[in-house]
C-alpha positions as CSV (number, residue, x, y, z in Angstrom):
1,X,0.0,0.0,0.0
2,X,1.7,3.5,-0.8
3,X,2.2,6.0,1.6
4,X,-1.1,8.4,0.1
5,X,-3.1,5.4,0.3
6,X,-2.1,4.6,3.8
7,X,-2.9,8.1,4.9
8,X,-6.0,8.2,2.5
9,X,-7.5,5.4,5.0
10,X,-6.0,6.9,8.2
11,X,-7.9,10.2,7.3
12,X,-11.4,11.5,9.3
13,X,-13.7,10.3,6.6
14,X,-14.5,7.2,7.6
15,X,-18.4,7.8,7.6
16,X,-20.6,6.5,5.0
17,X,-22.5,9.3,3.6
18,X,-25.7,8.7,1.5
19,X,-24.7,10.0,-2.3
20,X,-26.0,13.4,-2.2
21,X,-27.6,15.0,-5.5
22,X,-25.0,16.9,-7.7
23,X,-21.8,15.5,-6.4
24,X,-20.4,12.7,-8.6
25,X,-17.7,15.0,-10.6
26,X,-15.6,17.8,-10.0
27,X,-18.0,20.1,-12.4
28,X,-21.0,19.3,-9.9
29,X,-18.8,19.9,-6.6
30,X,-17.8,23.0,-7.9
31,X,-21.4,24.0,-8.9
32,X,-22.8,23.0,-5.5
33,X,-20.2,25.1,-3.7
34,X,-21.2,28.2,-5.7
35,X,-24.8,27.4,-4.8
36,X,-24.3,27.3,-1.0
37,X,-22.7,29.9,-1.4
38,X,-25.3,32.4,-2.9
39,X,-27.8,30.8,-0.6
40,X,-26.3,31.6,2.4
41,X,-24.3,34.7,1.8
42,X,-26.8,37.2,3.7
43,X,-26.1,36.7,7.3
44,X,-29.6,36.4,9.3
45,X,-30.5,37.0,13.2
46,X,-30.8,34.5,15.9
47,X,-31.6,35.6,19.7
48,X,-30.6,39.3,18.8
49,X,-27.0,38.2,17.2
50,X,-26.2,38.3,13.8
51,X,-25.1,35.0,12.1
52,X,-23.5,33.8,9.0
53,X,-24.3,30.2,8.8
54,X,-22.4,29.5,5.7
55,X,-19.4,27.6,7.9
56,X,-21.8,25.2,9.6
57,X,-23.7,24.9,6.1
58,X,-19.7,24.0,4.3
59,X,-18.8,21.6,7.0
60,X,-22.1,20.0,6.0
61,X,-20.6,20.1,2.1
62,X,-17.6,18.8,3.1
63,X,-18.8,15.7,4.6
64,X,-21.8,14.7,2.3
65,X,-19.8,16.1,-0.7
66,X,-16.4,16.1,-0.8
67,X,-15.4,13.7,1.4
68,X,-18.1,11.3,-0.6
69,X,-16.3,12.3,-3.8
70,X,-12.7,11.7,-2.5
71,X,-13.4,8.0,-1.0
72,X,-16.1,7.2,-3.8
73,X,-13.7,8.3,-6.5
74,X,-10.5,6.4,-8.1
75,X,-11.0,8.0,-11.2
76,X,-8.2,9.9,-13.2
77,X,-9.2,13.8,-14.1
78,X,-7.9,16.5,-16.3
79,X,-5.9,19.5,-15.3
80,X,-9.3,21.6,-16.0
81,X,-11.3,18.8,-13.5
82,X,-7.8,19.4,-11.2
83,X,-8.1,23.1,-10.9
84,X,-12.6,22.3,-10.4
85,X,-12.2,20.2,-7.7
86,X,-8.9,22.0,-5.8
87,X,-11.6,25.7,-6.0
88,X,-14.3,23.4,-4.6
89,X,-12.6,22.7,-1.6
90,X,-10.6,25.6,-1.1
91,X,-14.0,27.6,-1.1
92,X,-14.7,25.2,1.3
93,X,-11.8,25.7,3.5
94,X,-11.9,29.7,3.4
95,X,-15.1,29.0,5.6
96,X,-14.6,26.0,7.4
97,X,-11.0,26.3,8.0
98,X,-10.9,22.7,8.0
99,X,-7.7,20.8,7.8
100,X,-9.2,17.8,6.9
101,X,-10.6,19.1,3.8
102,X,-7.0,20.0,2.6
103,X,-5.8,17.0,4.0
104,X,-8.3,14.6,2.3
105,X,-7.9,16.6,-0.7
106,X,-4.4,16.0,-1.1
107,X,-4.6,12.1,-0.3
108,X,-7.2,11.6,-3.3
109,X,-4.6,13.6,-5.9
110,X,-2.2,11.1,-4.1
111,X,-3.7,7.9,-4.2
112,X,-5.4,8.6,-7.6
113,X,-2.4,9.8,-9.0
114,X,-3.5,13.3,-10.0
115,X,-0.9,15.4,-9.2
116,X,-1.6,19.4,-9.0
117,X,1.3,21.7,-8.3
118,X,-0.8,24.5,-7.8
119,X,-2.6,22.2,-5.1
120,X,1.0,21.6,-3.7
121,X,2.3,25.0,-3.6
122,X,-1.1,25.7,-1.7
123,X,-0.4,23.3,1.3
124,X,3.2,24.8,1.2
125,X,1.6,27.9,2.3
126,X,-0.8,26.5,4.5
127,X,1.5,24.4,6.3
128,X,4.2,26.8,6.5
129,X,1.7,29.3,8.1
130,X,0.8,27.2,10.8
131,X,4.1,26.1,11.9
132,X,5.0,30.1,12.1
133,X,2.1,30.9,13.5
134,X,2.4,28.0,16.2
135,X,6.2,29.8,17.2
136,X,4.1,32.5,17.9
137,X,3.2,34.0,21.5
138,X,-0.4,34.5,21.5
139,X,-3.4,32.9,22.8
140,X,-5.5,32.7,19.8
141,X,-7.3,29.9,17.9
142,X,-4.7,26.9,16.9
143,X,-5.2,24.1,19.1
144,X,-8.2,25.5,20.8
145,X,-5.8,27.9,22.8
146,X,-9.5,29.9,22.8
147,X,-9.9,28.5,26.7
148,X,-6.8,31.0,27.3
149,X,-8.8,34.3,26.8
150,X,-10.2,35.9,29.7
151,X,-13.9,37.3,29.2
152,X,-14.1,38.5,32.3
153,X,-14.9,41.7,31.2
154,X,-13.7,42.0,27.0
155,X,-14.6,43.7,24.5
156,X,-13.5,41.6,21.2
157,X,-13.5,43.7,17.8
158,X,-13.4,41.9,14.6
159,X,-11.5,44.0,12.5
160,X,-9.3,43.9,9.8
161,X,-6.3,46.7,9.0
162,X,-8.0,46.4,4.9
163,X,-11.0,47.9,6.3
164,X,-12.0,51.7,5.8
165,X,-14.7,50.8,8.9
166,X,-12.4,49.1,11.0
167,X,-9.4,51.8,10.8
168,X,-12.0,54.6,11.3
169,X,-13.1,52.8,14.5
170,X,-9.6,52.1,15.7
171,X,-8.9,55.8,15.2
172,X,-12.0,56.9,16.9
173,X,-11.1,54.8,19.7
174,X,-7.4,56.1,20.6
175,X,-6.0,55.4,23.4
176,X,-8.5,54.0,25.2
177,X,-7.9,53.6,29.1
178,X,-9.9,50.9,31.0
179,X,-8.7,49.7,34.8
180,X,-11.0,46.4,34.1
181,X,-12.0,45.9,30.5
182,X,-10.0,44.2,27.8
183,X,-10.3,45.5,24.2
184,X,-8.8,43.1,21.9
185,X,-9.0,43.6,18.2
186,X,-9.4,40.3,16.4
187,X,-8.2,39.6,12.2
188,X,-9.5,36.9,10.6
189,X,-6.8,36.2,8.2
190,X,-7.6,35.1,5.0
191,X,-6.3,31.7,3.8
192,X,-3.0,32.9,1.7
193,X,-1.9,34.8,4.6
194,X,1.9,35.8,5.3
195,X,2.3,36.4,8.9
196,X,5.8,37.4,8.6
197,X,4.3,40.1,6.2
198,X,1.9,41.6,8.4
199,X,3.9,42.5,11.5
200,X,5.8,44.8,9.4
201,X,3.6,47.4,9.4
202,X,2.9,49.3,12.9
203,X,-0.5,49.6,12.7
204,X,-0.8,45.9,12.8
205,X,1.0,45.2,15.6
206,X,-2.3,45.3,17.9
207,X,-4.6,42.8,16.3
208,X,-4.6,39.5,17.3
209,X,-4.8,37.1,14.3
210,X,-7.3,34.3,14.1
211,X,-6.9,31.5,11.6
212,X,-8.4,28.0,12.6
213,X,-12.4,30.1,13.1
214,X,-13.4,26.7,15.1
215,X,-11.5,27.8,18.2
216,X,-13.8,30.4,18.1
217,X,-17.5,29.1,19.2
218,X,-19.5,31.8,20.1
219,X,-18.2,34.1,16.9
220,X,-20.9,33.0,14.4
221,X,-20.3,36.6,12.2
222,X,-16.6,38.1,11.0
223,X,-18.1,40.9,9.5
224,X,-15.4,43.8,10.2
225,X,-15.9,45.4,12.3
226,X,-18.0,43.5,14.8
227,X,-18.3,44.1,18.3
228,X,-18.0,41.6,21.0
229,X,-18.8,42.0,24.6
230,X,-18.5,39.7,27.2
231,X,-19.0,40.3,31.0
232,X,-18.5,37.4,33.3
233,X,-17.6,35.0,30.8
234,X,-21.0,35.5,28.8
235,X,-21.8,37.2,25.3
236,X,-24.2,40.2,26.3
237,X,-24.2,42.6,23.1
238,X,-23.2,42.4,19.8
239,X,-22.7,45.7,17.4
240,X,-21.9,45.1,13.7
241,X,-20.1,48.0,12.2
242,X,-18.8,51.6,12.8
243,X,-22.2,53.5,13.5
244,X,-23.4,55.9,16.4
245,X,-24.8,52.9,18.6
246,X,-21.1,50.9,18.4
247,X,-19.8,54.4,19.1
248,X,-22.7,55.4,22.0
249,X,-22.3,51.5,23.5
250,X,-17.8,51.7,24.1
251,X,-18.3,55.0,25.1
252,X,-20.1,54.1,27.7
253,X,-18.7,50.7,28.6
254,X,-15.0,52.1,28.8
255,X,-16.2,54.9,31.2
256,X,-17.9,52.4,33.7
257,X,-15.2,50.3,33.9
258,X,-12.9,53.1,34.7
């Protein structure tokens, strides 16, 4: 048995899934992606907190789809079927952030002998990412370090130094002064990131950079930016963007706490 084989079997997709509509062939994969995708794109409300359920709704994909595909599948494809498959499940993976579905991926080119550099040079990056990012002191997201942030009494922004919103907020904040209350700005970095890259730049040296979303349970909506407050441990408001209420609510939070 060769080595992609081996890990094929060893992989988390041991599960049999009933053959879902629209998934027998890279084309259809790719197509069903797209369509979750549109579906699910407008974020809706649950108990007062916005939500964007397109994660839970790709995990689902990735298990009844992909996963299906790769074990199902011994087939040999074309570059074009290559490149349909590899956008499948990296579309996937920009929600999900998944390992598995990168992982899985890359056994079935293995085992199936379809080889896709482009593939490769994309787990290079992944991979190398995580191994910087886990020499790094912080006690965000990898391994479910999430247990290591206080929410005592935090304010978490989701931000991102590419937003207009975001930097008007962090300027309109300053140098905020709280005895009790933690304000941490969170970046979701996007799946190509280069951490060695980012810390260049001053104005980035305050966020906090999230990769591996799962870590991350009671953060159903990214949008930047997005307001987080926690007091004793529990979510208690949530303000999406940089309007007069987000500005009214840490106004008044930062003063009490003071």
């Amino acid at each position: 048995m060769s080595m992609w084989l081996l890990v094929f079997y060893l992989l988390n997709i041991d599960g049999i899934f009933e053959e879902p509509p629209l998934c027998d062939s890279p084309e259809s994969i790719l197509s069903e992606a797209r369509l979750i995708e549109r579906k699910f794109n407008s974020p809706i409300y649950e108990n007062g907190i916005l939500i964007d359920k397109r994660r839970d709704v790709f995990l689902d994909f990735e298990k009844s789809c992909l996963f299906y595909y790769f074990k199902n599948s011994n087939e040999l494809i074309n570059e074009k079927q290559k490149h349909l498959l590899f956008s499948a499940a990296k579309k996937s993976f920009f929600y999900t952030r998944n390992i598995d579905v990168i992982s899985n991926l890359g056994a079935y080119f293995g085992y199936t002998g379809n080889r896709y550099e482009v593939f490769e040079r994309f787990t290079r990056g992944i991979y190398y990412y995580k191994s910087k990012f886990d020499g790094k002191e912080s006690f965000l997201s990898e391994g479910g370090n999430e247990h290591l942030l206080s929410k005592k009494n935090t304010i978490l922004i989701i931000s991102s130094p590419y937003c207009g919103f975001s930097n008007g907020l962090i300027s309109w904040l300053g140098n905020y002064n709280s005895e009790s209350l933690d304000v941490i700005f969170l970046y979701k970095a996007p799946i190509d990131f280069n951490i060695d890259n980012f810390y260049i730049s001053d104005k980035n040296k305050n966020y906090k950079i999230v990769f591996d979303v799962s870590a991350w349970s009671d953060i159903k909506y990214w949008g930047t930016p997005t307001v987080y407050y926690y007091r004793n441990d529990v979510l208690v408001k949530q303000f999406v963007g940089f309007t007069e209420e987000t500005k009214e609510f840490l106004t008044n939070a930062l003063k009490e706490k003071k």
